[in-house]
NUROTI-423168 format. One record per residue (C-alpha): residue in one letter; x negated, y negated, z negated. Coordinates in steps of 0.05 Angstrom, whole numbers, padded with zeros to 5 digits, always signed. Example, Ala and Ser with C-alpha at 12.3 -4.5 7.8 and 13.67 -1.06 7.14 Angstrom:
2
A-00246+00090-00156
S-00273+00021-00143
***
This chain:
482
X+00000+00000+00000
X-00048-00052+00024
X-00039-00128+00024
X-00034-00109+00114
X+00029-00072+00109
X+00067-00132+00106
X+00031-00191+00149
X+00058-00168+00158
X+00005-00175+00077
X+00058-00183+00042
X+00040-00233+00095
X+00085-00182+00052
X-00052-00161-00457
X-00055-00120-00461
X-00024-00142-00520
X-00100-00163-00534
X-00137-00161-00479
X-00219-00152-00499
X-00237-00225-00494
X-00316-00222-00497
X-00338-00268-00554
X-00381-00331-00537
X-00451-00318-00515
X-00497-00372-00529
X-00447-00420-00563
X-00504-00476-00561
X-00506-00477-00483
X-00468-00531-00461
X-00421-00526-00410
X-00430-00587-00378
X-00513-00571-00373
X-00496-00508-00330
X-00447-00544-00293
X-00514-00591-00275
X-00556-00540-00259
X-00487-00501-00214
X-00487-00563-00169
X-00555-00574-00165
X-00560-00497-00121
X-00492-00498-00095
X-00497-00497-00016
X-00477-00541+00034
X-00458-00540+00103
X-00481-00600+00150
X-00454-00615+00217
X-00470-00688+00266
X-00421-00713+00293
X-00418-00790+00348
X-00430-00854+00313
X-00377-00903+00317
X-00424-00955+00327
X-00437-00970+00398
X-00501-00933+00414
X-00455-00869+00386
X-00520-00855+00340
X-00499-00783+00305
X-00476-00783+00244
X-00498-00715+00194
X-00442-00702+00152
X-00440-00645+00100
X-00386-00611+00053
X-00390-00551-00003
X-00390-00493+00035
X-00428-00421+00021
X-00484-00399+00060
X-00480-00330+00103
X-00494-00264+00073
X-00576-00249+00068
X-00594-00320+00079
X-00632-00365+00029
X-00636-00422+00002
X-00587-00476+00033
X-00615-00441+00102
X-00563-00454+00165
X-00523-00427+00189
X-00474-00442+00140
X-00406-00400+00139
X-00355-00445+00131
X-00291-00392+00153
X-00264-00400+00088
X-00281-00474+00063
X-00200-00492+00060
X-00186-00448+00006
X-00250-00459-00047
X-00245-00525-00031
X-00171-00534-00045
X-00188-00504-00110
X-00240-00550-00120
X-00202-00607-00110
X-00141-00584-00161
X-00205-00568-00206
X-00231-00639-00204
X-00296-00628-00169
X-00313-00684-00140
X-00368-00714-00100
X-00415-00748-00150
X-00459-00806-00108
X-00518-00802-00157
X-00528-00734-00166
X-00504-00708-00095
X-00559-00731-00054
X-00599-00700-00007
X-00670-00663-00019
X-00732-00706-00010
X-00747-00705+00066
X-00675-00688+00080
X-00638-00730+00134
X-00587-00774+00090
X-00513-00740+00094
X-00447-00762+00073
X-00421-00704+00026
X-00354-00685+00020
X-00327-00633-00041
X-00258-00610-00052
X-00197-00650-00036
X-00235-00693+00020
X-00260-00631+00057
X-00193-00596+00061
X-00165-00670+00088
X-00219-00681+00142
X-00200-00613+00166
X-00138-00634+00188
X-00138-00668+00258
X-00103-00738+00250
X-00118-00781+00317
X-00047-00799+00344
X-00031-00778+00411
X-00066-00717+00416
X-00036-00655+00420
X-00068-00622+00354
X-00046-00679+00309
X-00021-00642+00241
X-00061-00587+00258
X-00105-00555+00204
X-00169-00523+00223
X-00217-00481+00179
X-00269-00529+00159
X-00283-00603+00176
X-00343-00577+00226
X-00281-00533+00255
X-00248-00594+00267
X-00289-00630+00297
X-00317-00573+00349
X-00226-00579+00367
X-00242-00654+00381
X-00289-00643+00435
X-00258-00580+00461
X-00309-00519+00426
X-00255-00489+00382
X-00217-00444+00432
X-00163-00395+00415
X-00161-00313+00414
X-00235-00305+00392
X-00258-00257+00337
X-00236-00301+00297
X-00170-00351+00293
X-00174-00430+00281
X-00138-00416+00220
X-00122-00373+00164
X-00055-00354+00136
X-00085-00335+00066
X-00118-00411+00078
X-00055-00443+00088
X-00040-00440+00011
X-00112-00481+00004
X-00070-00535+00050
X-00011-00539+00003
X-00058-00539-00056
X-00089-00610-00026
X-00017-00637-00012
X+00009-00620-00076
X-00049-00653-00107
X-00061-00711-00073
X+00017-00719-00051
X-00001-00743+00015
X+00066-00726+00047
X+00037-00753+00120
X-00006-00692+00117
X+00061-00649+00103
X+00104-00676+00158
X+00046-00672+00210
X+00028-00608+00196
X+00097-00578+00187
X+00118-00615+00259
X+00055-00589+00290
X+00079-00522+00262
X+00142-00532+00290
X+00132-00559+00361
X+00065-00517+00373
X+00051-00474+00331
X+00098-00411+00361
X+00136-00354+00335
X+00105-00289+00318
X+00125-00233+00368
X+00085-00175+00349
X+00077-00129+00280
X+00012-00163+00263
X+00048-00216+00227
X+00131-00222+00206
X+00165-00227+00274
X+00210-00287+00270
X+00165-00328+00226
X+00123-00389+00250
X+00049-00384+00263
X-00001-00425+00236
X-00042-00426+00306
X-00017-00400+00374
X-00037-00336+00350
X-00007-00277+00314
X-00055-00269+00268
X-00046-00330+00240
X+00032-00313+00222
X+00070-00335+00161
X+00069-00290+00105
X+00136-00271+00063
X+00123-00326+00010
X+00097-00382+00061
X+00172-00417+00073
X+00189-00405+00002
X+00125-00443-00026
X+00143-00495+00028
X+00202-00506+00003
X+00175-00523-00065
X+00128-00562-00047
X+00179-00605-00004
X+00214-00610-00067
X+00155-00634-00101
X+00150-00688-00056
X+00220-00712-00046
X+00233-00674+00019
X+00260-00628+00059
X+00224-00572+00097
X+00259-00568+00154
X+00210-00517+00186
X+00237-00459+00156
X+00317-00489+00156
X+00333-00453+00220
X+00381-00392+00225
X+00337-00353+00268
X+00276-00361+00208
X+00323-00349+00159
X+00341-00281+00187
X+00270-00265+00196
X+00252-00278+00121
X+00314-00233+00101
X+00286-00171+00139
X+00218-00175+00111
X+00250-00188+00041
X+00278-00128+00051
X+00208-00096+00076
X+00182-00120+00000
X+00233-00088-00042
X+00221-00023-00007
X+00153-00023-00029
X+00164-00037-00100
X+00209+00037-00097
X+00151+00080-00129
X+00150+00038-00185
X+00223+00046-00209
X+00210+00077-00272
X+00188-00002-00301
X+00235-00038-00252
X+00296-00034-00304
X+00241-00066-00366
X+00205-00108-00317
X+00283-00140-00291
X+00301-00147-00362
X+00240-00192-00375
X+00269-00222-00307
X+00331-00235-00330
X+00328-00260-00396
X+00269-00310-00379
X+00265-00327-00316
X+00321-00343-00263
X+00350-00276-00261
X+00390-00261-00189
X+00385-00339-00167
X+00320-00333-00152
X+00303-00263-00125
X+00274-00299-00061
X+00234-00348-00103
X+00160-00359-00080
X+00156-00338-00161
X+00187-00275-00147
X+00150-00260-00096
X+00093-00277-00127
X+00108-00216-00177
X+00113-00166-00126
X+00050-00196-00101
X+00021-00175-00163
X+00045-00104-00163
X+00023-00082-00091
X-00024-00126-00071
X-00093-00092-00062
X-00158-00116-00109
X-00198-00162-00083
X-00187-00226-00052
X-00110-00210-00043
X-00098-00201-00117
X-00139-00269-00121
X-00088-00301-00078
X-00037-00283-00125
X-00074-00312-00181
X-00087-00377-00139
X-00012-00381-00126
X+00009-00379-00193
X-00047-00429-00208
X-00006-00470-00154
X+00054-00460-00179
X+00037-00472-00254
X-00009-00539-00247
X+00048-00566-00208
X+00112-00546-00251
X+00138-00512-00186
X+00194-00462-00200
X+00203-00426-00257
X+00149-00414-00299
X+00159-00356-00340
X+00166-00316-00278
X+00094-00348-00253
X+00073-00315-00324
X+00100-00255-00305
X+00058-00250-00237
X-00007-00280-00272
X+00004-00229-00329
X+00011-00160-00284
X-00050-00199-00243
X-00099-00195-00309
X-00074-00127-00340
X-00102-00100-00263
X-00165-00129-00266
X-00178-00107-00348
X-00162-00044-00320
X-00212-00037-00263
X-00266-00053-00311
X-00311-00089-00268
X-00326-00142-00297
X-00291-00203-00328
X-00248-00239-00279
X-00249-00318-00314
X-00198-00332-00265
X-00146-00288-00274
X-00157-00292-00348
X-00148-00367-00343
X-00087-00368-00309
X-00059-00316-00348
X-00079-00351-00424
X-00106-00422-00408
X-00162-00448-00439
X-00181-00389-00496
X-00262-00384-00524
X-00255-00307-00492
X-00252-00347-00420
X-00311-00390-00437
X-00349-00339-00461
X-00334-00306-00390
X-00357-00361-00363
X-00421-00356-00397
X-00442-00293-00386
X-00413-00278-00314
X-00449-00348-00283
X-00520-00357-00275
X-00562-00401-00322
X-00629-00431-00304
X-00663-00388-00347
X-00639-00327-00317
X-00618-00334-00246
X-00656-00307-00185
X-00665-00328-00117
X-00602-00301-00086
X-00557-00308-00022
X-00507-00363-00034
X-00448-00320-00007
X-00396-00300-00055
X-00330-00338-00087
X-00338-00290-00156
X-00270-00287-00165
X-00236-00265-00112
X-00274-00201-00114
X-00265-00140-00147
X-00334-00121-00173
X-00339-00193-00210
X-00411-00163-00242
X-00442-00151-00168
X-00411-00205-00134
X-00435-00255-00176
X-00502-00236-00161
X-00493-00277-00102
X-00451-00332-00129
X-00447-00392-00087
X-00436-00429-00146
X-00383-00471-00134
X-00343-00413-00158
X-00376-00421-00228
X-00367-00493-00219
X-00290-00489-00204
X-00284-00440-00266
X-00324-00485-00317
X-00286-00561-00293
X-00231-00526-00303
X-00243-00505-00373
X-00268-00570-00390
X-00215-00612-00354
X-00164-00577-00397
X-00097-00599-00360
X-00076-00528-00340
X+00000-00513-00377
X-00006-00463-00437
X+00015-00395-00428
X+00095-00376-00433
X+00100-00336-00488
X+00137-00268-00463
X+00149-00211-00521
X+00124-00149-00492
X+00104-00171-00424
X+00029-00163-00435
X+00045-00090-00457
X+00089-00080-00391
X+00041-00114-00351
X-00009-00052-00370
X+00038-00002-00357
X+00047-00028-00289
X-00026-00032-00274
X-00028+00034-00298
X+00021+00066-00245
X-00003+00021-00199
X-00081+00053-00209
X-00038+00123-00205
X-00023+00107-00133
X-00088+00095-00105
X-00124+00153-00156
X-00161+00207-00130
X-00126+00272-00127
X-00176+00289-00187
X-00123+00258-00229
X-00078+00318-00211
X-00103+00371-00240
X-00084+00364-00316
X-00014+00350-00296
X+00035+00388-00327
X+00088+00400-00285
X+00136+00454-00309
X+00207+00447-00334
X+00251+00389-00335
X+00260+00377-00410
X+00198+00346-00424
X+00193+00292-00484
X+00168+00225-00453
X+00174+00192-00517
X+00102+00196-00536
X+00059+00203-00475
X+00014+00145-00445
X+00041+00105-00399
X+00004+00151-00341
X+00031+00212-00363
X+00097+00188-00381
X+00098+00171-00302
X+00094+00233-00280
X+00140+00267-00336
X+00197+00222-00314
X+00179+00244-00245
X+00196+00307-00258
X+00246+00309-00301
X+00287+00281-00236
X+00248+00334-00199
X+00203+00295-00155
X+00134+00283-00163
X+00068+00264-00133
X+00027+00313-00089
X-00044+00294-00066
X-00057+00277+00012
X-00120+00269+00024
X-00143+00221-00028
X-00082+00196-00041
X-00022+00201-00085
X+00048+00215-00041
X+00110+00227-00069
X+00154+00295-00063
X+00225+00312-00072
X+00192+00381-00108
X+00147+00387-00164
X+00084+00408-00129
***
């Protein structure tokens, strides 16, 4: 059940989780964050003068360098600038004139971070056809303007899981010109999808499928029109509408294996959040996100949604804490490392996250030379990743802490402990058919009263006489018990 079978990717506390107590509670924060932006990468791009003689101008913006290559060595990759930087700029990073300046014998740039890169990626000369249009990076956009970005390459112009990076800026900056342009460009250019690489029916960030609208695109649209006093009209039309109702139904297919904890997890629902008004929230969504989404950077984009949704006060928040909840019980569960992140938009600003932050980031005193490569969090292996943190990441994570504006948790009895249990079956899915073996899976009158939440899984199973078998390496389910 990968984040690809719907985009279709999904283009669809642990009552106390073990917070890792503060290592070196004498380093300062704001000292690592010094020495962070002093190695964090950047990628530089000229572009014409607007002077007569058209002397080129070098411009740069926070960026990560490719895999395997040094020290602030070009080529840069800036695929994925939109999103980091959008969560720069909601993390307050911005850039600062008397420390951001280039290395001695470096050509004098002007540097962009955060909310300023994601903006100059948009194309905003009037009268040309691409106006509105969002592009991956500012260098991206300015390749468009002289005709070097074409379409249907090996990679698109633009990124649905980017898209919520856009929002992100808008919300943040409310610059509701960027909204309308980019939703009319949408509109007028931007095409339908046609094909089962995206949600047929939906709108398309670029004139290509790849670039199609994922299940919660309209809905966070539609909040974050709301946010800004207006109406998105992009997704308003009948034929959309119908589109979004198929794949909704698509979603709550895939949530099927996990029926067992769909009656405790609707009660939480119910009683907290919005109940059957908003079953086709971006919130709601956002929670079946959290169950089905893969590890990785598609469980990240869950946690970055709800970080969205929360810092804004858009929808309902106790069903954000829901998704940001199941999000963090999966990662403690993986055991790869501490996820700062997800643990900060599950319980705000706690000493467990700082001391995360501490020990996951690199200090001067014991960082190596390393490839600049890696956003830390939205990887599953946050130990080996951030071997090869491009730093910014540790940046985002720290200004965050620091900044202290992100909304308390919403206190949820017994969500943390269903949260677990869901990560649990959800690890049952994609186990190994070592897990097998022990099952017991004889009778139908066996107590579930006192099992684990793994076995209890499979003794409900098959007490309604269906259970898992293994298929290659993974878990399917069978009307028998096998």
């Amino acid at each position: 059940m990968s984040l690809s079978i719907l985009g279709w990717s999904v283009a669809i506390g642990v009552a106390f989780l073990p917070f890792r107590p503060l290592v070196a509670d004498d380093t300062s924060l704001d000292a690592l964050q010094a020495y962070w932006r002093a190695q964090a990468p950047w990628c530089s791009f000229h572009v014409s003068g607007e002077d007569a003689a058209k002397k080129p101008v070098l411009k740069a913006f926070a960026s990560k360098n490719e895999d395997g290559v040094g020290s602030n060595t070009p080529p840069c990759n800036d695929g994925d600038s939109i999103m980091f930087n959008a969560l720069l700029c909601l993390g307050g990073i911005e850039v600062d004139p008397g420390k951001d300046r280039p290395a001695a014998g470096e050509e004098r740039a002007i540097r962009e971070v955060g909310c300023d890169v994601v903006k100059h990626s948009q194309t905003v000369t009037k009268g040309s056809a691409d106006y509105g249009r969002w592009w991956r990076s500012p260098r991206r956009n300015y390749l468009a303007s002289v005709g070097q970005q074409p379409e249907g390459g090996s990679e698109t112009t633009f990124s649905n899981d980017h898209a919520l990076g856009v929002m992100a800026y808008i919300a943040q900056r409310k610059d509701v010109t960027a909204f309308q342009a980019w939703t009319d460009w949408i509109k007028n250019k931007g095409g339908i999808c046609t094909s089962m690489s995206c949600i047929p029916g939906l709108p398309r960030y670029c004139p290509d499928d790849r670039c199609g609208f994922k299940i919660a695109d309209c809905p966070l649209l539609d909040q974050l029109a709301k946010y800004l006093g207006l109406e998105n009209t992009l997704c308003a039309s009948d034929d959309v509408k119908q589109a979004q109702a198929r794949a909704w139904a698509v979603a709550d297919a895939l949530l099927v294996p996990f029926n067992f904890f769909l009656p405790q997890l609707n009660d939480v629902i119910n009683k907290y959040g919005t109940g059957k008004q908003g079953v086709h929230s971006a919130e709601r969504i956002a929670i079946i996100n959290s169950i089905i989404n893969d590890e990785g950077y598609s469980l990240h984009d869950v946690a970055a949604t709800v970080y969205l949704l929360r810092q804004f006060g858009l929808g309902n928040q106790a069903e954000s804490q829901i998704a940001a909840d199941i999000v963090q019980a999966r990662a403690a569960l993986a055991h790869t490392g501490d996820n700062a992140f997800f643990d900060l938009v599950a319980d705000g600003r706690t000493s467990g996250v700082k001391g995360e932050i501490v020990h996951i980031c690199p200090s001067q005193q014991n960082d190596v030379s390393h490839p600049k490569f890696q956003w830390t969090w939205e990887r599953q292996n946050i130990s080996e990743t951030a071997k090869k943190t491009m730093y910014w990441d540790c940046l985002f994570i720290a200004n965050v802490f620091v900044k202290d504006d992100y909304p308390p948790p919403t206190d949820l009895p017994g969500m943390k402990e269903l949260a677990l249990d869901i990560a649990d079956a959800r690890r049952l899915l994609h186990a190994d058919c070592g897990h097998c073996k022990n099952t017991d899976c004889s009778g139908r009158d066996i107590d579930c009263g006192h099992k684990t939440a793994l076995d209890k899984l499979f003794c409900e199973a098959n007490k309604k006489q269906t259970m898992w078998k293994c298929e290659g390496k993974k878990f399917v389910c069978t009307s028998t018990c096998q």
